[in-house]
C-alpha positions as CSV (number, residue, x, y, z in Angstrom):
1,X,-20.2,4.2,-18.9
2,X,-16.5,4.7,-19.4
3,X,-15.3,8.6,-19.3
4,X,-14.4,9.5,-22.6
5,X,-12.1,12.3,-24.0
6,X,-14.6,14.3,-25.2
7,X,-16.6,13.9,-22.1
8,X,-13.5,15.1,-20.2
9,X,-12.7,18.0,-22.6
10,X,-16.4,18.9,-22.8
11,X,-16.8,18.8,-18.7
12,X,-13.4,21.1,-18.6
13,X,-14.0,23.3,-21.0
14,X,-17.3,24.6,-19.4
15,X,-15.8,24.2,-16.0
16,X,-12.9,26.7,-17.0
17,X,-15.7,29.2,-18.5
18,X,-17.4,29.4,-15.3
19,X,-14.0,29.2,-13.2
20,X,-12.0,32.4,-11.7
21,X,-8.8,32.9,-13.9
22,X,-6.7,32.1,-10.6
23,X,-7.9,28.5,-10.1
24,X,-7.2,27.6,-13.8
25,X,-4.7,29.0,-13.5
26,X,-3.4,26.8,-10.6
27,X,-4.6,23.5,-11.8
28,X,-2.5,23.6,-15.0
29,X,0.3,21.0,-14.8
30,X,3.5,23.8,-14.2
31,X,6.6,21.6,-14.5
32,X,5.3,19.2,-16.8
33,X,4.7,22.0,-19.0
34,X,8.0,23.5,-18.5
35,X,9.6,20.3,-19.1
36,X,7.5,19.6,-22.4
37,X,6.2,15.9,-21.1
38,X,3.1,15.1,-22.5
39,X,-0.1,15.4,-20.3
40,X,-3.2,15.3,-23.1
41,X,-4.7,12.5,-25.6
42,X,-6.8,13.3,-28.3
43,X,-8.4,9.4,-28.8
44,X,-8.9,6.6,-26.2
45,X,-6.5,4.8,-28.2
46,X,-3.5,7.5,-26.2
47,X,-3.9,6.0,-22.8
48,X,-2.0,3.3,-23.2
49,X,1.1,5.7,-22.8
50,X,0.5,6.3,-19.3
51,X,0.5,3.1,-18.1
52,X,3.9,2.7,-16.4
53,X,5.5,6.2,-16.7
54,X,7.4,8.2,-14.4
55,X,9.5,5.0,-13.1
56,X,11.2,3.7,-16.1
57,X,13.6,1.5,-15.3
58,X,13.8,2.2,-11.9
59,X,12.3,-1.1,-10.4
60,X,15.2,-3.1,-9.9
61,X,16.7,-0.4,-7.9
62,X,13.8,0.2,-5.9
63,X,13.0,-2.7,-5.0
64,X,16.3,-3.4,-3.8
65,X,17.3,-0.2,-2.3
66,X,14.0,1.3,-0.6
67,X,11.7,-2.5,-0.7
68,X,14.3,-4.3,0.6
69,X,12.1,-7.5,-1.6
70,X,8.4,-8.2,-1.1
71,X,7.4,-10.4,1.8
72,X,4.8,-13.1,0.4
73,X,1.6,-11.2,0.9
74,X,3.2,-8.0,-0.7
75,X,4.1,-10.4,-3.6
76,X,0.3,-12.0,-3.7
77,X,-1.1,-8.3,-4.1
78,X,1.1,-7.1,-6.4
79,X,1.0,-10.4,-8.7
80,X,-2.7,-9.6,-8.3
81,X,-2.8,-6.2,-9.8
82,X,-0.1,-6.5,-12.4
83,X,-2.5,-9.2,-14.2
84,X,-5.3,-6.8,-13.6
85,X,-3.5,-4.1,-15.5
86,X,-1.7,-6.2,-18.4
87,X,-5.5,-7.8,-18.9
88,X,-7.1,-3.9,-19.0
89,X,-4.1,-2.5,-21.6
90,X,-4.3,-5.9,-23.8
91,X,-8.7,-5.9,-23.6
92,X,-8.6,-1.7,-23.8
93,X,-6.2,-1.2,-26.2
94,X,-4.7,-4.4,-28.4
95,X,-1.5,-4.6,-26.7
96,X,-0.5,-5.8,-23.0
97,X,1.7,-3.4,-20.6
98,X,2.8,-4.6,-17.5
99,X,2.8,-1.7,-14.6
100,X,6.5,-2.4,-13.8
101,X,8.4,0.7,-11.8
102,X,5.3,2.6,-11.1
103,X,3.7,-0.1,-9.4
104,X,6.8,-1.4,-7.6
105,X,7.0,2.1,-6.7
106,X,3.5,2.6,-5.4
107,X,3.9,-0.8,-2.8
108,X,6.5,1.9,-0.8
109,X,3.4,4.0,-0.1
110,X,1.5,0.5,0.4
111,X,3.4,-0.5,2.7
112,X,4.0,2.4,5.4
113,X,0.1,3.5,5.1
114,X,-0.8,-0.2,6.3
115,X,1.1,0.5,8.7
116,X,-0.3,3.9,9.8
117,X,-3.8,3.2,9.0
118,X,-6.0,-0.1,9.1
119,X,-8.5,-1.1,6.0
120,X,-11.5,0.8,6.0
121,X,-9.7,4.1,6.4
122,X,-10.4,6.9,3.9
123,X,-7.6,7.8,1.8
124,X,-7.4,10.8,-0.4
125,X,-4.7,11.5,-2.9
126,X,-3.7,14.0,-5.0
127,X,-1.6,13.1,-8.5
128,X,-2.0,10.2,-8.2
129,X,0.1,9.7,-11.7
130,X,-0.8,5.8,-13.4
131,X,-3.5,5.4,-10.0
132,X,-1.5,2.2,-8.9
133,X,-1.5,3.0,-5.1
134,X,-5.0,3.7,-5.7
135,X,-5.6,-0.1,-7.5
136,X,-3.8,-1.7,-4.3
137,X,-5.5,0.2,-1.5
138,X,-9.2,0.0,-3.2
139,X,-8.1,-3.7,-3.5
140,X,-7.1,-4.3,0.1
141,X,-10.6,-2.5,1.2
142,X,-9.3,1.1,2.2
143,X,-12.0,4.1,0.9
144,X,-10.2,5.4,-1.8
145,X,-10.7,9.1,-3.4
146,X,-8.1,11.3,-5.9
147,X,-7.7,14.0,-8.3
148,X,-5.2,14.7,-10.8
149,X,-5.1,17.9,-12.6
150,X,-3.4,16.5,-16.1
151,X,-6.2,15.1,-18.8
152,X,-4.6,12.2,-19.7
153,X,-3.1,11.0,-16.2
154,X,-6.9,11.5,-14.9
155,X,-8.2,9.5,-18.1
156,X,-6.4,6.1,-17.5
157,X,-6.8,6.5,-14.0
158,X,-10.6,6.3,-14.6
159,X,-10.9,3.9,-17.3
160,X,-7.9,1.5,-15.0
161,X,-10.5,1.9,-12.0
162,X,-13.8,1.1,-13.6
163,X,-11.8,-1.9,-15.4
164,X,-10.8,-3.3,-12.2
165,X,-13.5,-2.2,-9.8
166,X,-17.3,-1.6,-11.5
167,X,-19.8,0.2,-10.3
168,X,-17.5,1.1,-6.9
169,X,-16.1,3.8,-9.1
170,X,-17.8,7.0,-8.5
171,X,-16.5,9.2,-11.2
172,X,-17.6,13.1,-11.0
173,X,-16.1,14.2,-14.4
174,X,-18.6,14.7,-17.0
175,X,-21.9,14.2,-14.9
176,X,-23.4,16.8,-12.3
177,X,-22.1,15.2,-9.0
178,X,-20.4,18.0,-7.0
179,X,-17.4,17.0,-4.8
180,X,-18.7,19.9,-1.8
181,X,-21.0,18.2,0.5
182,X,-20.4,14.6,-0.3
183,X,-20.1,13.5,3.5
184,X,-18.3,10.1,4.4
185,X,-16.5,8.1,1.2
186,X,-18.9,4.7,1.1
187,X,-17.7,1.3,2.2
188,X,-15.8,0.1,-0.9
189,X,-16.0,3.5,-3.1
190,X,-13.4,4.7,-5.3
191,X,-13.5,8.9,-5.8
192,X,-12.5,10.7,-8.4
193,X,-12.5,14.2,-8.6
194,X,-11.7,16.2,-11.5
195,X,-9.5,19.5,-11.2
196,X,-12.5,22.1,-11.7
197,X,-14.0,19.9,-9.3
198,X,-11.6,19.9,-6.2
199,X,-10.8,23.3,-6.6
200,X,-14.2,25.3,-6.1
201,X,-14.2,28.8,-4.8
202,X,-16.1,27.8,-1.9
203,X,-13.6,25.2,-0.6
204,X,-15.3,25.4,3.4
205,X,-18.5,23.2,1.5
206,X,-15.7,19.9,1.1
207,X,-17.0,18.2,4.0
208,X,-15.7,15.2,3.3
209,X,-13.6,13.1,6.2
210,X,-10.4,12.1,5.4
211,X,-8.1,9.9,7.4
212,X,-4.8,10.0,4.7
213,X,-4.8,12.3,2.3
214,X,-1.7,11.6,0.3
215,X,0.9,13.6,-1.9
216,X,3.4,11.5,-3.4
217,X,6.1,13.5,-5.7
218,X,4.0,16.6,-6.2
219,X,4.3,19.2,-3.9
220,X,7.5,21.1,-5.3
221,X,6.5,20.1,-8.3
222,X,2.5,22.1,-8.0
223,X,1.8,25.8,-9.2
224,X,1.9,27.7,-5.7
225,X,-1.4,28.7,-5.7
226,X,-2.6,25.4,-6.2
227,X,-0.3,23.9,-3.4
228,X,-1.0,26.2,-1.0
229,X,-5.2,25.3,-1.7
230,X,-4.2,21.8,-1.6
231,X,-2.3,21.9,2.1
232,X,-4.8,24.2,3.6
233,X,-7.9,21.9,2.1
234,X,-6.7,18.7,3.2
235,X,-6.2,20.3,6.8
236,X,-10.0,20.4,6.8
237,X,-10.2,17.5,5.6
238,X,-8.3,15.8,8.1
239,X,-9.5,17.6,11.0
240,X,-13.0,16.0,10.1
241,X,-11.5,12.7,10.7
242,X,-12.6,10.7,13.7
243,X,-9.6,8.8,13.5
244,X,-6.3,9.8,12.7
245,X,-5.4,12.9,10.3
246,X,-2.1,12.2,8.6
247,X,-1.1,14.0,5.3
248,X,1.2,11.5,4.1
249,X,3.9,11.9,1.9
250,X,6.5,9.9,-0.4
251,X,9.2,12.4,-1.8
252,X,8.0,16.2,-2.2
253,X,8.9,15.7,-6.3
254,X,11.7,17.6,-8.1
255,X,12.8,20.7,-6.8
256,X,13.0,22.9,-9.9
257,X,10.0,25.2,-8.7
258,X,10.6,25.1,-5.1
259,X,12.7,23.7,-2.7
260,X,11.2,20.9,0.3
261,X,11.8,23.5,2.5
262,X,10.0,26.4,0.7
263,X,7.0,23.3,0.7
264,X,7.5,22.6,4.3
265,X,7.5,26.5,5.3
266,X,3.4,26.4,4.1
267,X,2.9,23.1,6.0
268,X,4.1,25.4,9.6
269,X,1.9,28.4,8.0
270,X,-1.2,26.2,8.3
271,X,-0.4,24.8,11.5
272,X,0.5,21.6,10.9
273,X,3.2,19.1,12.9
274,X,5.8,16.6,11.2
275,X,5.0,13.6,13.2
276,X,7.8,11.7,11.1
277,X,11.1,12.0,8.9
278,X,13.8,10.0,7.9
279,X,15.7,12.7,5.5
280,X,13.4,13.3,2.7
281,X,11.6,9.8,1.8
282,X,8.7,9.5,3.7
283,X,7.2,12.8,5.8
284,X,4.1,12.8,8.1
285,X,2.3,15.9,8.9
286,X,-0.9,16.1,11.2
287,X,-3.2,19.5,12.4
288,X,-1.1,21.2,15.4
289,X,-4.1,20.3,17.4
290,X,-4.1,16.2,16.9
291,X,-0.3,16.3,17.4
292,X,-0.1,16.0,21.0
293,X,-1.4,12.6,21.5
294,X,0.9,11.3,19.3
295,X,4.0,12.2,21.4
296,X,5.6,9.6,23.0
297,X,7.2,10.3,26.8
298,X,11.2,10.7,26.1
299,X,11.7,7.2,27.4
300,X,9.6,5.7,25.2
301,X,10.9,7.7,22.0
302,X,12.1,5.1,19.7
303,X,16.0,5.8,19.2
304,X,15.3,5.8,15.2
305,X,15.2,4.0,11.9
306,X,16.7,0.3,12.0
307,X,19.8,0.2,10.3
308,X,18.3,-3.1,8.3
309,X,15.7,-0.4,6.7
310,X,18.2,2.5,5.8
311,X,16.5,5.5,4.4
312,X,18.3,7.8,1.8
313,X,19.0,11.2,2.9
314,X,19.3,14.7,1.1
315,X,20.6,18.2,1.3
316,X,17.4,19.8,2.2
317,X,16.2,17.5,5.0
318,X,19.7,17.9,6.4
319,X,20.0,21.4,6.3
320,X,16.2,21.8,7.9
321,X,17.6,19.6,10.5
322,X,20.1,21.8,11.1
323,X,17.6,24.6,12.1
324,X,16.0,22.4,14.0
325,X,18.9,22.5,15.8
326,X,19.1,25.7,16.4
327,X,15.2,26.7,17.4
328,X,15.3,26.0,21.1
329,X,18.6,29.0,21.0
330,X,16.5,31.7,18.7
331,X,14.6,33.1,21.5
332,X,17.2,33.9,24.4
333,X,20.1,33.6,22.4
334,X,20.6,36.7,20.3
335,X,24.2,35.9,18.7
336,X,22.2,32.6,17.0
337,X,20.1,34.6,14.7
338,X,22.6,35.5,12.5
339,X,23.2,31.9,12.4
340,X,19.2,30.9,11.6
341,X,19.4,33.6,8.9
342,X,22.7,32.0,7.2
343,X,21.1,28.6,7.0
344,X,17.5,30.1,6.4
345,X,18.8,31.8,3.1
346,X,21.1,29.1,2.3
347,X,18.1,26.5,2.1
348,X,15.6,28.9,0.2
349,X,18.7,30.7,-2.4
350,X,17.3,27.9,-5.3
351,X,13.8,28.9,-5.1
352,X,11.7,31.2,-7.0
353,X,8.9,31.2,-4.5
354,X,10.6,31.9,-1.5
355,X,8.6,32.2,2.1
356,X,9.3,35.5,4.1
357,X,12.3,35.3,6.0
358,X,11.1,37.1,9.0
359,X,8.2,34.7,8.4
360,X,10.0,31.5,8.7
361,X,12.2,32.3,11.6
362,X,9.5,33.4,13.5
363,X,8.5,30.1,12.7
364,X,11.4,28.2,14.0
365,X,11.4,30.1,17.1
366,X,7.7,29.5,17.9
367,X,8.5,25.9,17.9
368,X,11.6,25.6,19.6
369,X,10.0,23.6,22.0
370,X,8.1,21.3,20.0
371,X,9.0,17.7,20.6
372,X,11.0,15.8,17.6
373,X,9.0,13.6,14.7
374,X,11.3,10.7,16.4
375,X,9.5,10.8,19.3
376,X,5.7,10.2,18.2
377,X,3.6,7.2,18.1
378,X,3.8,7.4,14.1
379,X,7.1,7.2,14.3
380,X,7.3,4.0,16.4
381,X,4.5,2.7,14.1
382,X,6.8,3.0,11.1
383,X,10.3,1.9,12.6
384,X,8.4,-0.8,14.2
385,X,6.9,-1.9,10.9
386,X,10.3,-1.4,9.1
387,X,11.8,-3.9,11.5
388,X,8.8,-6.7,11.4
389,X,9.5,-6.5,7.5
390,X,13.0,-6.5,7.8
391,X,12.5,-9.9,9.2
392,X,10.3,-11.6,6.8
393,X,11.8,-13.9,4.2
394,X,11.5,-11.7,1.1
395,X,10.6,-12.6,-2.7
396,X,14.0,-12.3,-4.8
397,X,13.8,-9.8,-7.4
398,X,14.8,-12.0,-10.2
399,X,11.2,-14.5,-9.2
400,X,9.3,-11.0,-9.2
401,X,11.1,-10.5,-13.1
402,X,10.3,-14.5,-13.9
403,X,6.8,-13.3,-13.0
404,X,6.3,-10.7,-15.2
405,X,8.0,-12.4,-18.5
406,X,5.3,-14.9,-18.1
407,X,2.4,-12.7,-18.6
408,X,4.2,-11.6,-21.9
409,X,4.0,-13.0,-25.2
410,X,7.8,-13.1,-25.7
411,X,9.0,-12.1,-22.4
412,X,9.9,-9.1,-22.8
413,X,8.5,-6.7,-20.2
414,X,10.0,-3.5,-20.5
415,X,7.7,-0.2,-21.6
416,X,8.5,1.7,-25.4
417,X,9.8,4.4,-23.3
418,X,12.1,2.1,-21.1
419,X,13.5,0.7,-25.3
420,X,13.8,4.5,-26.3
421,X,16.0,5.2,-22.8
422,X,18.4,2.2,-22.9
423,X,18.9,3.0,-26.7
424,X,20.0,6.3,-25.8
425,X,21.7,5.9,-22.4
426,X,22.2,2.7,-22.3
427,X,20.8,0.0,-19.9
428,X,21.8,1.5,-16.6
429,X,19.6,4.3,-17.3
430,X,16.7,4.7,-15.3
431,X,14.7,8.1,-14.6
């Protein structure tokens, strides 16, 4: 039986009677609430305006810029679930929407976790925003599990699921399932987990293995609290897994609460390692402990991202480059630490949560002799991929475009909110 809106409302508001003030408190939506975007339905009827957000008018520039085009097989899957989804909106609500920049958005992630991890894996995602990466790994046979935190996010996500996959979602809002002590995600499943019930104040009970878990433009963007919960739970989760243990990420979000930096300061205070970086658009962590059987020996270290596969850079991955830098000097060099606390203060000044600056120096001098994220297995795995794909003829854009006018009635694919921005901005606009 589909999840309904008062089902939801009804499961969270007895959930927040019996919750701790904190934990509401951290699972409320902070910057979309600052920014006034709207996160709640009242009917069923609502969902259809989440079903390509976030990405408006961004695909052509995507797909050109990060994608570099889809080879053939990328093409097959995402044909495959853009029918899916204009079939679901037309049967579930009277009016077909294609999932344009959110799912062209989503094969990014697609991509570099097939490379990291093989199908079968257990992937775990948090925000998981219009649940598109979810409808492409569930469909290529990766265990899938997610929460969101925002009501109407969570509701298309589970009525998108059950649409496309049945009885294989296992959906814990509104029922009695508990998320603690579920074990192993089953062959096929697809999770979800509502806010009240991934955030429980006994978080040691989650048992559950997890060999991705997944933030994709949400960390910056997260109450602290509920970061913090979410970095140090998925490092239990991961350390369960029998297999790999990445926390995978796509873009850390908007900086307006937070800087990358600020985000990446909790990631060192619960002992994690970056096993890869390319300047801000795709970061992998792992537990400290895992980390040294990824390192390659120096004369294996790949010598970096292909230049065919160029990834776009940003102030704050240069800048904590920089310290990087300087870590191996901290510790015999005392002349350098004025130096460390320049560029320490520089990179947090923009922040309203800042890390302790004693704090964060002690941890760049603790790991002044960590190896480089350039030099790990992941790393190869992902240049390595980069370059196979760089090589493979690639679908044109404009047969991807031809695609989608097809499965609309007048051939007109673009969103109401993609009309609404090129009316105002004009048709170079894209969020």
């Amino acid at each position: 039986m589909s999840l309904t809106v008062t089902r939801y409302n009804e499961g969270e508001a007895l959930a927040m009677e019996a919750q701790p003030n904190r934990i509401t408190e951290a699972c409320r939506p902070e910057l979309f609430l600052k920014a006034g975007y709207p996160v709640e339905v009242k009917t069923e009827a609502g969902l259809i305006r989440f079903a390509d957000v976030m990405h408006e008018n961004r695909d052509p520039i995507d797909y050109k810029d990060l994608l570099h085009g889809f080879t053939a097989e990328e093409f097959d899957l995402f044909k495959e679930v853009t029918a899916k989804v204009g079939e679901f909106t037309e049967s579930r609500f009277g009016r077909k929407v294609l999932p344009k920049g959110a799912l062209t958005r989503a094969m990014l992630s697609y991509r570099h976790i097939r490379w990291l991890a093989e199908p079968g894996s257990a992937v775990f995602e948090i925000g998981p925003g219009s649940g598109y990466l979810g409808a492409l790994l569930a469909t290529a046979g990766y265990r899938y599990g997610a929460s969101d935190i925002t009501q109407g996010f969570y509701l298309y996500q589970s009525h998108l699921w059950e649409y496309m996959f049945g009885d294989r979602l296992i959906e814990l809002a509104g029922n009695d399932l508990a998320f603690t002590g579920t074990g192993d995600l089953p062959s096929g499943a697809v999770l979800h987990v509502p806010w009240w019930k991934y955030t429980v104040v006994q978080p040691e009970a989650v048992t559950t293995p997890i060999d991705v878990f997944i933030a994709n433009h949400a960390l910056c963007e997260m109450n602290l609290y509920s970061m913090c919960y979410t970095i140090k739970l998925s490092r239990q989760m991961l350390s369960a897994s029998e297999k790999y243990g990445y926390f995978f990420i796509e873009g850390t979000g908007g900086e307006m609460l937070r800087s990358r930096a600020a985000t990446f300061h909790y990631f060192d205070q619960n002992k994690f390692t970056q096993v890869f970086e390319d300047g801000g658009l795709i970061d992998v962590l792992v537990p400290e402990e895992r980390a040294s059987r990824l390192f390659l020996p120096k004369e294996e270290a790949s010598a970096g991202v292909p230049a065919s596969q160029p990834a776009p850079q940003n102030t704050a991955a240069k800048i904590r480059r920089r310290v990087g830098v300087i870590r191996g000097k901290i510790a015999n060099h005392g002349g350098v630490i004025p130096v460390a606390i320049k560029v320490a203060r520089r990179l947090l000044s923009k922040t309203s949560t800042q890390p302790n600056l004693v704090e964060l120096l002690h941890a760049v001098n603790t790991q002044a002799e960590a190896p480089r994220p350039d030099e790990t297995v992941v790393h190869r795995q992902i240049t390595d991929g980069r370059a196979w794909a760089a090589r493979q003829p690639k679908v044109e854009f404009e047969d991807v475009r031809k695609f989608q006018r097809a499965l609309m009635p007048n051939g007109d694919v673009r969103s109401d909110d993609e009309r609404f921005f090129q009316y105002v901005f004009g048709t170079s606009f894209y969020s």
